[in-house]
Structures are given as structure tokens and as C-alpha cells.
KOLZA-198712 format. One record per residue: residue number from 1; residue in three letters; x, y, z of N, C-alpha, C, O in turn. Coordinates in steps of 0.1 Angstrom, whole numbers, plus 5000, padded with zeros to 4 digits. Layout:
<sites>
+-----+------+------+------+------+-------+-------+-------+------+------+------+------+------+------+
| seq | type | n_px | n_py | n_pz | ca_px | ca_py | ca_pz | c_px | c_py | c_pz | o_px | o_py | o_pz |
+-----+------+------+------+------+-------+-------+-------+------+------+------+------+------+------+
| NUM |  ALA |    X |    Y |    Z |     X |     Y |     Z |    X |    Y |    Z |    X |    Y |    Z |
...
+-----+------+------+------+------+-------+-------+-------+------+------+------+------+------+------+
</sites>
This chain:
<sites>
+-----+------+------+------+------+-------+-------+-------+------+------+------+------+------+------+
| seq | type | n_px | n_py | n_pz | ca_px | ca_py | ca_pz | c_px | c_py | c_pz | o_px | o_py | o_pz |
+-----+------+------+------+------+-------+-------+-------+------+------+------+------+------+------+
|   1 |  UNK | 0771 | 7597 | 6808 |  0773 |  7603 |  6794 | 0764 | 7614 | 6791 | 0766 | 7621 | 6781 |
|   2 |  UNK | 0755 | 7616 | 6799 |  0740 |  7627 |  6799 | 0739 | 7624 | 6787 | 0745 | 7631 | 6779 |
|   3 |  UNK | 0729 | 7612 | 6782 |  0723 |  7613 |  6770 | 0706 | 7617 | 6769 | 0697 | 7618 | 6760 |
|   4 |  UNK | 0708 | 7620 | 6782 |  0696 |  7626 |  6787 | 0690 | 7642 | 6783 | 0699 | 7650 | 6783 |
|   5 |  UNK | 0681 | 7646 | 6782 |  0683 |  7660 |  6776 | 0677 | 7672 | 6787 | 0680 | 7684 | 6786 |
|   6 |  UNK | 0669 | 7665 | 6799 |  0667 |  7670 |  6812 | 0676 | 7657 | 6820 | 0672 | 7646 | 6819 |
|   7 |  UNK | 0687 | 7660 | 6827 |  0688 |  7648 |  6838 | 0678 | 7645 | 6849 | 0674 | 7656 | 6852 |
|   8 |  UNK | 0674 | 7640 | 6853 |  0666 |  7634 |  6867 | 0676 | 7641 | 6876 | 0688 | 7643 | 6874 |
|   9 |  UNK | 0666 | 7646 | 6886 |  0670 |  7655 |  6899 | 0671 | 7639 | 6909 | 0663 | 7630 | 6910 |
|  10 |  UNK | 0681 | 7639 | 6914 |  0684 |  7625 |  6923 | 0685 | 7634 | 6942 | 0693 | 7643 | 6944 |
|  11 |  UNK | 0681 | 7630 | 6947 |  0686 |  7639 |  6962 | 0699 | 7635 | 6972 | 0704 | 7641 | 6981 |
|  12 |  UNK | 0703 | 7623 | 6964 |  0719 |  7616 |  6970 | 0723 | 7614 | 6958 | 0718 | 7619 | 6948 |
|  13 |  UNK | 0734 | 7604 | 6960 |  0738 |  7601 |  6948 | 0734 | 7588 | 6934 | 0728 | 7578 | 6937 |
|  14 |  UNK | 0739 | 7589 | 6921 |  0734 |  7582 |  6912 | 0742 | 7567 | 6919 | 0749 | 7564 | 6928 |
|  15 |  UNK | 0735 | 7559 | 6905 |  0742 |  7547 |  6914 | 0754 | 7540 | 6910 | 0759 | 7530 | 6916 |
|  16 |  UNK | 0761 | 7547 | 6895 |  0776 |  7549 |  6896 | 0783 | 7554 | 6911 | 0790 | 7548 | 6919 |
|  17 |  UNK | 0778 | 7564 | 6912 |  0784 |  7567 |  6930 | 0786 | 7566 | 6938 | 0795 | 7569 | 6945 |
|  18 |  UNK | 0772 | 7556 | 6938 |  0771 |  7543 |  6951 | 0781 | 7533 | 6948 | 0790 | 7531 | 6957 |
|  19 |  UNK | 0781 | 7527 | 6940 |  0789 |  7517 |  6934 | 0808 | 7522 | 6935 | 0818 | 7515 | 6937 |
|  20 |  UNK | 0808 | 7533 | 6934 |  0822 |  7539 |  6938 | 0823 | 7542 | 6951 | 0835 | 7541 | 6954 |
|  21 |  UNK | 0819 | 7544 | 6956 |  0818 |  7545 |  6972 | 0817 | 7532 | 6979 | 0822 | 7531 | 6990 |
|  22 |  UNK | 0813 | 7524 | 6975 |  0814 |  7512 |  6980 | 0826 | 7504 | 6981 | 0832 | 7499 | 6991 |
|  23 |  UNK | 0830 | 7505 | 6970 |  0844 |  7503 |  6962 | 0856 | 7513 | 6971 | 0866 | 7508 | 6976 |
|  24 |  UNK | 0854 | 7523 | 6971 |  0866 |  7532 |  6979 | 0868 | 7529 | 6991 | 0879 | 7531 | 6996 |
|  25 |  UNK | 0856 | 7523 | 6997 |  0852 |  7525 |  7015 | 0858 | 7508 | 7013 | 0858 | 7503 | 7024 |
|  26 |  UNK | 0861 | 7501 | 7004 |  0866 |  7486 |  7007 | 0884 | 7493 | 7007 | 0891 | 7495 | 7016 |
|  27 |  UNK | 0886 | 7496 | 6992 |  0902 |  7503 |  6993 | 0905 | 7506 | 7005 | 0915 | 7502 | 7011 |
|  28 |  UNK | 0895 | 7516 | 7013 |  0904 |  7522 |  7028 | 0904 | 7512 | 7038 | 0913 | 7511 | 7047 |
|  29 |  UNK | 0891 | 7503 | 7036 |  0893 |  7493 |  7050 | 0908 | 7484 | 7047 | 0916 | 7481 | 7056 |
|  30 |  UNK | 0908 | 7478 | 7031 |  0923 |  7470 |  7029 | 0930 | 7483 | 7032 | 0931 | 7482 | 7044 |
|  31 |  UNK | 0936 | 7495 | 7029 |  0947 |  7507 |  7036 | 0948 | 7502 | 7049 | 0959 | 7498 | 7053 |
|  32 |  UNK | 0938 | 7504 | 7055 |  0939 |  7502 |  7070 | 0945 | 7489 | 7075 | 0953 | 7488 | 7085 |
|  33 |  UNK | 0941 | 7480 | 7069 |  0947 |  7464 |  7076 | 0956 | 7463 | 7071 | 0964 | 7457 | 7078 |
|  34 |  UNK | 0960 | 7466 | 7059 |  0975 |  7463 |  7053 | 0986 | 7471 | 7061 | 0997 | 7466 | 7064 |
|  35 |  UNK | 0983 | 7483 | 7063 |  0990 |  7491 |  7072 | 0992 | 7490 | 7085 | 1003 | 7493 | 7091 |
|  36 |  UNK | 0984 | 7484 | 7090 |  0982 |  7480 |  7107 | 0995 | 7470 | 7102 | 1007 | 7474 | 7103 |
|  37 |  UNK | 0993 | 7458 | 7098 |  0998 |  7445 |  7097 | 1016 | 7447 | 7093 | 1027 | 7443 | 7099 |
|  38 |  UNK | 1014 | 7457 | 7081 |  1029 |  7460 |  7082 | 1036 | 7467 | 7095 | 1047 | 7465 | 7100 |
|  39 |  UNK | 1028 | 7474 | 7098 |  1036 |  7486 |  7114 | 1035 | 7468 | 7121 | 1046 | 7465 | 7125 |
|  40 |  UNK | 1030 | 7460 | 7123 |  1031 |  7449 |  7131 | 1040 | 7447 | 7134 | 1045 | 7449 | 7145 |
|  41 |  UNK | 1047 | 7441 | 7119 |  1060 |  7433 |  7121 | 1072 | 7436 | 7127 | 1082 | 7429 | 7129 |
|  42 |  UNK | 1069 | 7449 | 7130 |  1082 |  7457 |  7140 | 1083 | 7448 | 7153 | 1094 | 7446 | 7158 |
|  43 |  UNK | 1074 | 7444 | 7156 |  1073 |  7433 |  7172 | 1057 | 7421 | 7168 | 1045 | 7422 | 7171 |
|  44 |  UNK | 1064 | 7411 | 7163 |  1061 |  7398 |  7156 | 1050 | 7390 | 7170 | 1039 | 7385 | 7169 |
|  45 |  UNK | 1055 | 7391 | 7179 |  1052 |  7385 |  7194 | 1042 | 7402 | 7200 | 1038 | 7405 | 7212 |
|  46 |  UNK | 1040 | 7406 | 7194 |  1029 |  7419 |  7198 | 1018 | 7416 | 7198 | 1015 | 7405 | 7195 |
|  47 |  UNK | 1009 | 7424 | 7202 |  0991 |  7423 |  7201 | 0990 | 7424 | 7190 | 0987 | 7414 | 7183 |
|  48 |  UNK | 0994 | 7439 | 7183 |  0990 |  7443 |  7165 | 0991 | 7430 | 7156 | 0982 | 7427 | 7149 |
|  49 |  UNK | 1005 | 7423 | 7159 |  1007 |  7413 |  7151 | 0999 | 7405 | 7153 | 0994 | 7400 | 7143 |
|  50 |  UNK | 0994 | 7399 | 7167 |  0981 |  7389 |  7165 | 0971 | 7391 | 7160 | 0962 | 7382 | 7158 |
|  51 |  UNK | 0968 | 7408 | 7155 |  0954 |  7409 |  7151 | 0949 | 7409 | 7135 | 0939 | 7406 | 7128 |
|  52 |  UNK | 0966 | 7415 | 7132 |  0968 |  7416 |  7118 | 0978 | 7409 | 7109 | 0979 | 7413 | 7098 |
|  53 |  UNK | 0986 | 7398 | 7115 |  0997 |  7395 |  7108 | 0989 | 7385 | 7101 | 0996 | 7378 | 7094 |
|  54 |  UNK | 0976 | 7380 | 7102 |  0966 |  7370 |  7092 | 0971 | 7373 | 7082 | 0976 | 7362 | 7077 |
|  55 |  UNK | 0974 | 7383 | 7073 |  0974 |  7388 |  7060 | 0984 | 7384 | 7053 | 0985 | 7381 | 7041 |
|  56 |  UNK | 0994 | 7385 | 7063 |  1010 |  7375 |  7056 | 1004 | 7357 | 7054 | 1012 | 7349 | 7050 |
|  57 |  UNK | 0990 | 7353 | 7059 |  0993 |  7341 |  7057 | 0980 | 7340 | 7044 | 0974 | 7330 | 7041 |
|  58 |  UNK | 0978 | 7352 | 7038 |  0969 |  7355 |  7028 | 0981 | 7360 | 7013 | 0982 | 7357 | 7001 |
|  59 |  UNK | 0987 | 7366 | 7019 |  0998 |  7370 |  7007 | 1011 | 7371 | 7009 | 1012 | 7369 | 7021 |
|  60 |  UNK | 1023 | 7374 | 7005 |  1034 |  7373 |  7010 | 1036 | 7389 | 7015 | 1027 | 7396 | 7014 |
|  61 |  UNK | 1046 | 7392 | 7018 |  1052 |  7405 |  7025 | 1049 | 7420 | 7018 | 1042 | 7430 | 7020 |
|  62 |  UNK | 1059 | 7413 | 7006 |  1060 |  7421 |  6996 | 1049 | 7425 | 6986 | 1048 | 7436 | 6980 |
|  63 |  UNK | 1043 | 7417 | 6985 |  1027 |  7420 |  6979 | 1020 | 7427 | 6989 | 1016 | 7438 | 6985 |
|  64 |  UNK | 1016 | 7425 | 7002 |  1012 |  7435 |  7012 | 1018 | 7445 | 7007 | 1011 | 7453 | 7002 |
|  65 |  UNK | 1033 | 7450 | 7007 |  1035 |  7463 |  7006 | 1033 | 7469 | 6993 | 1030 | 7481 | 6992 |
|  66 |  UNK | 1034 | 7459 | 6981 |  1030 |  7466 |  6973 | 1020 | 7471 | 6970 | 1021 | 7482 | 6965 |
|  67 |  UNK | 1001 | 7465 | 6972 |  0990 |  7466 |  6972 | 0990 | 7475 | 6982 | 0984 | 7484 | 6977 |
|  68 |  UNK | 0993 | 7477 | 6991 |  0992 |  7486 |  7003 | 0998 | 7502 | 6997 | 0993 | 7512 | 7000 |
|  69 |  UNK | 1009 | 7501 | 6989 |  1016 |  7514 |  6981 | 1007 | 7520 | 6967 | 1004 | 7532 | 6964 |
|  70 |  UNK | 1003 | 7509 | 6962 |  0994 |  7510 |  6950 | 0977 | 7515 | 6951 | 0969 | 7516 | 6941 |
|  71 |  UNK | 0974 | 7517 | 6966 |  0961 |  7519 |  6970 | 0960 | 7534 | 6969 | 0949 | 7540 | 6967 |
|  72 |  UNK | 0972 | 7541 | 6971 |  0974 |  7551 |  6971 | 0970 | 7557 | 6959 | 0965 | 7568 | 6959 |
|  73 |  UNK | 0972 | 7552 | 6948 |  0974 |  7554 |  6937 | 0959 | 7556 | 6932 | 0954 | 7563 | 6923 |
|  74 |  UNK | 0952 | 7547 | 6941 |  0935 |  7544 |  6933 | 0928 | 7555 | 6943 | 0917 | 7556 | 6940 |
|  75 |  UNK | 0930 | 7561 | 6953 |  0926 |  7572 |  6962 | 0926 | 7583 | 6954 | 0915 | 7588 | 6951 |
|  76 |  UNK | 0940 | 7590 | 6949 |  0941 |  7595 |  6940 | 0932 | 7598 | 6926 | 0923 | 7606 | 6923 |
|  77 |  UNK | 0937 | 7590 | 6923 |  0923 |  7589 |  6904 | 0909 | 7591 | 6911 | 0900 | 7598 | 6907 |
|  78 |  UNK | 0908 | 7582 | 6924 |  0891 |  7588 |  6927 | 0887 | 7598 | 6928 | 0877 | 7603 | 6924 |
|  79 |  UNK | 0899 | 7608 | 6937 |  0898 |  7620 |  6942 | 0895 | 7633 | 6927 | 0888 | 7643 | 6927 |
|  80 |  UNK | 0904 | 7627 | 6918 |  0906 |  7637 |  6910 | 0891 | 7635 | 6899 | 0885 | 7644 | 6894 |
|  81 |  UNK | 0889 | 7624 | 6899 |  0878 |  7618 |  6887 | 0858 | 7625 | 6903 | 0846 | 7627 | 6900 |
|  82 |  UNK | 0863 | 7624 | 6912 |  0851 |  7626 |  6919 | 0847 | 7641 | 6922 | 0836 | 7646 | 6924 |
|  83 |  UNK | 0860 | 7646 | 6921 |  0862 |  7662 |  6919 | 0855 | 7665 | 6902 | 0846 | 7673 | 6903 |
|  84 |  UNK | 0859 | 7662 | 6891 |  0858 |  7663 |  6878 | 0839 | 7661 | 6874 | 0831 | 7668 | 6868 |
|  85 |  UNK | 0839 | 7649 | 6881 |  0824 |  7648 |  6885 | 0814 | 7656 | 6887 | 0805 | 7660 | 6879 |
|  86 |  UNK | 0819 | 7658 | 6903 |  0808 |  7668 |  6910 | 0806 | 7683 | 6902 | 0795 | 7689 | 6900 |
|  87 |  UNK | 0816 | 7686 | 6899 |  0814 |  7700 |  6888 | 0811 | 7699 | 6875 | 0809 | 7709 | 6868 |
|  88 |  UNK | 0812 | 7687 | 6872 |  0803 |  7687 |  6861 | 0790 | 7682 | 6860 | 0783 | 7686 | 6850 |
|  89 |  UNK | 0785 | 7673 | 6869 |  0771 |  7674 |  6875 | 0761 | 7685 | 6877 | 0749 | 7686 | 6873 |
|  90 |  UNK | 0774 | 7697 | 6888 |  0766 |  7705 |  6894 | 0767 | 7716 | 6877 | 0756 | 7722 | 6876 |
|  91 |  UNK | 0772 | 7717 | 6870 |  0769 |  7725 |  6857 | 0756 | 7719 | 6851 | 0745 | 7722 | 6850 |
|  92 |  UNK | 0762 | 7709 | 6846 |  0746 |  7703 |  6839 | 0734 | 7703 | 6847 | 0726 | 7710 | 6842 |
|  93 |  UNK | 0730 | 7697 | 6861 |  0722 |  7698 |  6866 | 0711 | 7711 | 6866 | 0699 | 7712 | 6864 |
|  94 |  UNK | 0725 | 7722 | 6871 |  0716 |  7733 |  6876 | 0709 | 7732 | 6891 | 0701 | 7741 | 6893 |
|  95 |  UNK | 0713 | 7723 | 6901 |  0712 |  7722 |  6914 | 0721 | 7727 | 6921 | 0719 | 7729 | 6933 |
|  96 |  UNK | 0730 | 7729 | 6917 |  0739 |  7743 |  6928 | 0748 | 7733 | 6938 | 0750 | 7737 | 6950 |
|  97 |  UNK | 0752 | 7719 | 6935 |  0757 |  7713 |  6944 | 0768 | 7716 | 6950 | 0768 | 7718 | 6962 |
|  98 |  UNK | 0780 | 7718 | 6942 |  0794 |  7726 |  6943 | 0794 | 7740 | 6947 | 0803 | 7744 | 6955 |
|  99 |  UNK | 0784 | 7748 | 6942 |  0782 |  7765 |  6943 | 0779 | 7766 | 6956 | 0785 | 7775 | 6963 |
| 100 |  UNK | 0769 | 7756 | 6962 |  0763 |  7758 |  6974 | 0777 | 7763 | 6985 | 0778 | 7774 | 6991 |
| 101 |  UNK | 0787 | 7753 | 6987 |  0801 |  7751 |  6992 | 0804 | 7762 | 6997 | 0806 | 7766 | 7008 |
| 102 |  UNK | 0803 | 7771 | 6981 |  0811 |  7789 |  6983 | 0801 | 7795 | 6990 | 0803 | 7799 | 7002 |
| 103 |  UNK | 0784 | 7796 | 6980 |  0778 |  7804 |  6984 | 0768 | 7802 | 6999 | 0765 | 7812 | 7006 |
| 104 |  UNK | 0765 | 7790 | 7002 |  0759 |  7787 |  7013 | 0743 | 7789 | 7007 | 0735 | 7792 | 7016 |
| 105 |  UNK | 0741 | 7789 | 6997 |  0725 |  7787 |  6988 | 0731 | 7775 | 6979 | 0741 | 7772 | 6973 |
| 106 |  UNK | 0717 | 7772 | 6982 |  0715 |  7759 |  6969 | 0700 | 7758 | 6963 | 0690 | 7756 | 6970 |
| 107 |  UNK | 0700 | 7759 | 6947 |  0688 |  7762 |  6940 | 0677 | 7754 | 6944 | 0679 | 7742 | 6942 |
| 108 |  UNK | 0664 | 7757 | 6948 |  0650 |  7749 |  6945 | 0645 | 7746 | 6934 | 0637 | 7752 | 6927 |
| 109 |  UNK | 0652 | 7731 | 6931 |  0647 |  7726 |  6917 | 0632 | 7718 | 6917 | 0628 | 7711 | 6926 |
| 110 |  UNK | 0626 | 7722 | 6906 |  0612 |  7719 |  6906 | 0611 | 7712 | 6894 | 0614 | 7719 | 6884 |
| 111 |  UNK | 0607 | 7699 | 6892 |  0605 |  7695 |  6876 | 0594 | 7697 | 6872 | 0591 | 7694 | 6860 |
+-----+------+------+------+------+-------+-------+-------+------+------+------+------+------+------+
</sites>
């Protein structure tokens, strides 16, 4: 909310960030297993299916497909909301994080 009137210079990220990144990097690992497990069922008696078809005995079919369709959906809003972020960070800050991208400089902040 920067109710801050100088922000703190951080050298990674705050820990909203971390906390979203943690969270996105779970979304992709469920993408990935939900996805493996549906391409499975093409051949039930397969490897894929012994590695991944666990998941049908976690939820039914159709809920895999749909949480697997709907993940999509929360990649999105991150992407747009992480974009929205970073340039509004790098304005308030004054650390040149986004500028750096174009210009290939990034400011020496000193508190």
C-alpha cells in the first residue's frame, strides 16, 4: 500500500513476493501433474499412467480437468497483477528495476 514515505531498498524480493512465488511455483507443479495424468489416460496400462493416474484416486476426472483448465486462469491474473507490480515498484522506488530491462543501467541507491 506504500504507507511508507521512503520504501526500504530490499535487494530480492518483499515477502508478499515470496509468498506469491511460492504459491505460483505450487500452481505449476499441480499444471504439470494434472496434465501428465490426463495425457495418461490415452493408454491406462502405460508407464505415464502408473506415475500419474494417483490423482484420479485423489479426485474424480472431471475435477482434474477442470482445476487443471482453471489454473490457467490464476497464471494469468499473476502475470498481469506481477507485471502491474514491478512498474509500480520500480516508479516508487527509484531503483531502475524495469528501466534497467531497456536501458541495461540500473541506479546506485544509497540510503
Amino acid at each position: 500500500m506504500f504507507l511508507e514515505n521512503k520504501p526500504k531498498h530490499v535487494l530480492t524480493h518483499n515477502p508478499m513476493a515470496q509468498y506469491a512465488y511460492i504459491f505460483i511455483f505450487l500452481v505449476f507443479i499441480f499444471q504439470i501433474f494434472s496434465g501428465l495424468a490426463l495425457w495418461a489416460q490415452y493408454d491406462p496400462n502405460g508407464t505415464l499412467y502408473s506415475m500419474f493416474g494417483f490423482m484420479f484416486s485423489i479426485m474424480a476426472n472431471q475435477w482434474v480437468r477442470y482445476l487443471h483448465y482453471f489454473t490457467i486462469f490464476i497464471v494469468s491474473v499473476f502475470l498481469m497483477a506481477h507485471l502491474y507490480a514491478a512498474v509500480l515498484v520500480d516508479f516508487r522506488t527509484q531503483a531502475g528495476d524495469i528501466s534497467s530491462i531497456f536501458s541495461g543501467w540500473k541506479a546506485d541507491i544509497k540510503d
